[in-house]
C-alpha positions in Angstrom: -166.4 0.5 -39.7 -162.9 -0.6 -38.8 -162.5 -2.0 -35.5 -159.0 -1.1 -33.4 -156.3 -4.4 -33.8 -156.1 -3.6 -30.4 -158.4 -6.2 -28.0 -158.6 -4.4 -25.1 -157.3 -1.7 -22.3 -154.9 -4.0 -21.4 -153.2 -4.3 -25.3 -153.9 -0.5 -25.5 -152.3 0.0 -21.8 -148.9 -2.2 -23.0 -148.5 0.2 -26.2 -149.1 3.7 -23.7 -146.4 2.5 -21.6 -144.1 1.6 -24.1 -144.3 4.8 -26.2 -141.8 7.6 -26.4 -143.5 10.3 -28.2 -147.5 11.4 -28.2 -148.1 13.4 -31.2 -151.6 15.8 -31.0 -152.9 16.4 -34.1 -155.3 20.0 -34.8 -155.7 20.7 -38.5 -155.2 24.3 -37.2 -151.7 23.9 -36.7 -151.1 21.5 -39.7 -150.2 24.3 -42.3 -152.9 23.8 -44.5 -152.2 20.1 -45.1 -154.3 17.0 -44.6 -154.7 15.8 -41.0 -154.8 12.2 -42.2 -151.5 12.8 -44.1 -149.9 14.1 -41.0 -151.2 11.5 -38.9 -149.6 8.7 -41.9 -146.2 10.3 -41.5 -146.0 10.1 -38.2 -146.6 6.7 -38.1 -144.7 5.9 -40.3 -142.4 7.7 -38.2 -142.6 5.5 -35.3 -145.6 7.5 -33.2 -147.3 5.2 -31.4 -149.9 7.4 -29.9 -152.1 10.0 -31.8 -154.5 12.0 -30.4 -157.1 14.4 -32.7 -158.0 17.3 -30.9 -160.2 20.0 -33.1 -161.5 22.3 -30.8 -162.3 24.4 -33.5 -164.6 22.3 -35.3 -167.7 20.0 -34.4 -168.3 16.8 -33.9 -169.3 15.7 -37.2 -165.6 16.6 -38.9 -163.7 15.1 -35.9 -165.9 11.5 -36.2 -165.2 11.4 -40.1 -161.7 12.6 -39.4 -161.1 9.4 -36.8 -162.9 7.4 -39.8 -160.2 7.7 -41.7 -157.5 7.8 -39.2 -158.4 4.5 -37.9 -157.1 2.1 -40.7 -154.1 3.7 -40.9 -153.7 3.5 -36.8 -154.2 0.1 -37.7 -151.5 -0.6 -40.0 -148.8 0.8 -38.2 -149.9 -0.3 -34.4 -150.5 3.4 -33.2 -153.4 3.8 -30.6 -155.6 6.2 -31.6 -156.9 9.0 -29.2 -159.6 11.4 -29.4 -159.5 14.6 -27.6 -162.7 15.2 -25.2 -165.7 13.0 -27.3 -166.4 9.8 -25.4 -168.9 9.4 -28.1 -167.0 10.1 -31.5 -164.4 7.8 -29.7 -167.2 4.8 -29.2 -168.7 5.8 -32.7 -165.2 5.6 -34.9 -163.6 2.4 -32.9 -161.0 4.7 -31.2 -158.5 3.2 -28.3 -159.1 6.0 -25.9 -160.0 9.4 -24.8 -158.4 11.9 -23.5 -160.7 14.3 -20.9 -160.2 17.7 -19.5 -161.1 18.7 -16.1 -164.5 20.3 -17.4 -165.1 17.3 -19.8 -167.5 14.3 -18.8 -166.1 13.1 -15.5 -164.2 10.0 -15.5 -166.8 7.4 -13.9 -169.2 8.8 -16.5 -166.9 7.9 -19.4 -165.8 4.6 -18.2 -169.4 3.5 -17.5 -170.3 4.4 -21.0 -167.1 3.1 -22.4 -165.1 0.4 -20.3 -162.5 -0.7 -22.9 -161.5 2.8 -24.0 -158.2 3.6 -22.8 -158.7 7.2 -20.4 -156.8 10.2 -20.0 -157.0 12.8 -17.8 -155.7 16.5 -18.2 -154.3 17.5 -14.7 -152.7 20.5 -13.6 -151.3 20.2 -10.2 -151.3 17.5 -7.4 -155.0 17.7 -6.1 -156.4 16.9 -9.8 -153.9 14.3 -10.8 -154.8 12.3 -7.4 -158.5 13.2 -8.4 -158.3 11.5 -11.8 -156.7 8.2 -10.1 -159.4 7.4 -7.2 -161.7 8.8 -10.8 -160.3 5.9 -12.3 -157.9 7.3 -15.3 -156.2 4.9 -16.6 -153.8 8.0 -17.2 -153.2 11.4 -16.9 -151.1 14.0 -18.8 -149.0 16.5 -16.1 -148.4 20.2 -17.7 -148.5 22.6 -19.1 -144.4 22.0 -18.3 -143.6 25.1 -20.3 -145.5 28.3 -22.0 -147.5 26.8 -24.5 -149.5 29.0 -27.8 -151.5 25.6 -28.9 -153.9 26.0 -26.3 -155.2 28.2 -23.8 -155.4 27.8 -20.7 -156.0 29.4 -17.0 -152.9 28.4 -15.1 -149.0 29.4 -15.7 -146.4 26.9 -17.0 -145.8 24.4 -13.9 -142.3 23.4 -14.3 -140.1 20.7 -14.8 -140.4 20.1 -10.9 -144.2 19.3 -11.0 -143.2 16.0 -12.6 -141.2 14.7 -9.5 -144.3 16.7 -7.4 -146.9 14.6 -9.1 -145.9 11.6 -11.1 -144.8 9.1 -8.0 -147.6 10.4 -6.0 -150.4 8.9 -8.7 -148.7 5.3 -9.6 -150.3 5.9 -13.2 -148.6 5.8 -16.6 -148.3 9.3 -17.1 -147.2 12.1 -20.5 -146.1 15.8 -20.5 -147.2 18.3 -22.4 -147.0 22.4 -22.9 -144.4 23.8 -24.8 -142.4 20.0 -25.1 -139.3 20.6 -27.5 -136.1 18.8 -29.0 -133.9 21.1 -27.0 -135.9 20.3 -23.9 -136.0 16.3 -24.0 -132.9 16.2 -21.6 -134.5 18.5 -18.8 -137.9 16.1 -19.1 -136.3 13.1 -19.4 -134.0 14.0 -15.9 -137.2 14.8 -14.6 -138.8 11.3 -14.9 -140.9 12.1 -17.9 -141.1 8.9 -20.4 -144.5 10.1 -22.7 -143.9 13.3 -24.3 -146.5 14.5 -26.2 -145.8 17.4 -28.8 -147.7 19.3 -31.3 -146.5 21.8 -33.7 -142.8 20.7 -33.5 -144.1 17.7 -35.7 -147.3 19.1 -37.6 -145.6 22.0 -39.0 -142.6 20.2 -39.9 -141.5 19.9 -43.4 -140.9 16.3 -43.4 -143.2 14.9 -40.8 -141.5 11.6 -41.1 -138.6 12.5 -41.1 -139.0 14.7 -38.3 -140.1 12.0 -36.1 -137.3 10.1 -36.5 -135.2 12.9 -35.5 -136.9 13.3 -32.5 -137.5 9.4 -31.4 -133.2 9.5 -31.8 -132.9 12.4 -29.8 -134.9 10.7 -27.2 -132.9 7.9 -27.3 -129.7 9.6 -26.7 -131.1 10.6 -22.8 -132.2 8.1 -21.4 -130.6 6.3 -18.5 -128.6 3.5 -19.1 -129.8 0.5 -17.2 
């Protein structure tokens, strides 16, 4: 098994911060192509964080699937992320994690896995200060806008939950929930730096290509310093 070029959380903590773009990866919304060839392109694109997230399948498909995904993480520098398995992470050599409120809590998953980079999905203020005294090393803030990838119980937060949440926590932080090109500016105004996307990059034509695109238009907003 292949293990991560990556030493540590604090390697795998450098390349979080540094990122622009978090691609999620379902094979559901891959249009019938390989998740591995999605997750190559993308790379090659510039992604520097992949997640897989298969809540449609077990645990079985999603360690095999990290299997392969690991040597090609590898080769280009990405950190790879599993969705909600502390144990397919452990088992494949993954960077990190990525937990849901009604995952395993956070103290359970860093006592079981202490170098694995962990995420935390959070929804408002309350859960996003809950995941930093948890001990997140990060936490994703949204759904920002409507979003048809996942389902979920609460409505679209807004652009405004970002400057709400994201100085309260002092973590490194994404977006996510209905994240487009056209929308970079508004997130990017809003102090967003990670924004992860889904099915404006798996369903594109050229996935590559695509990301290049997008990493460019992400470029043109932010600040100058």
């Amino acid at each position: 098994m292949e293990k991560s070029v990556f030493a540590g959380r604090s390697e795998r903590g450098a390349v979080f911060r540094s990122a622009d773009l978090y691609l999620v990866i379902s094979s559901e919304f891959c249009l019938d192509r390989p998740v591995p060839e999605i997750f190559e392109a993308a790379a090659a694109g510039g992604i520097r964080i992949i997640q897989l997230r298969e809540k449609l399948k077990g645990a079985k498909y999603l360690y095999e699937l990290a299997c392969i995904c690991r040597p090609i993480a590898n080769r280009y520098g990405v950190l790879l992320m599993i969705d909600d398995c502390v144990d397919v992470a452990l088992a494949a050599n993954a960077d990190g994690v990525h937990l849901g409120q009604d995952d395993l809590p956070v103290p359970a998953a860093r006592s079981v896995a202490p170098d694995l980079w962990i995420g935390n999905s959070t929804h408002n203020l309350a859960e996003a200060l809950a995941a930093r005294e948890a001990g997140a090393d990060c936490i994703n803030i949204g759904p920002i806008y409507p979003t048809a990838t996942k389902s979920l119980p609460m409505a679209a937060l807004g652009v405004a939950a970002i400057g709400a949440i994201a100085p309260r926590i002092g973590l490194p932080f994404s977006v996510m929930g209905g994240v487009k090109k056209h929308r970079f500016g508004e997130l990017i105004g809003a102090g967003a730096r990670v924004l992860a996307m889904v099915t404006e990059i798996t369903q594109a034509a050229d996935v590559e290509a695509k990301v290049r695109e997008l990493r460019a238009e992400y470029r043109r907003w932010l600040p100058v310093e």
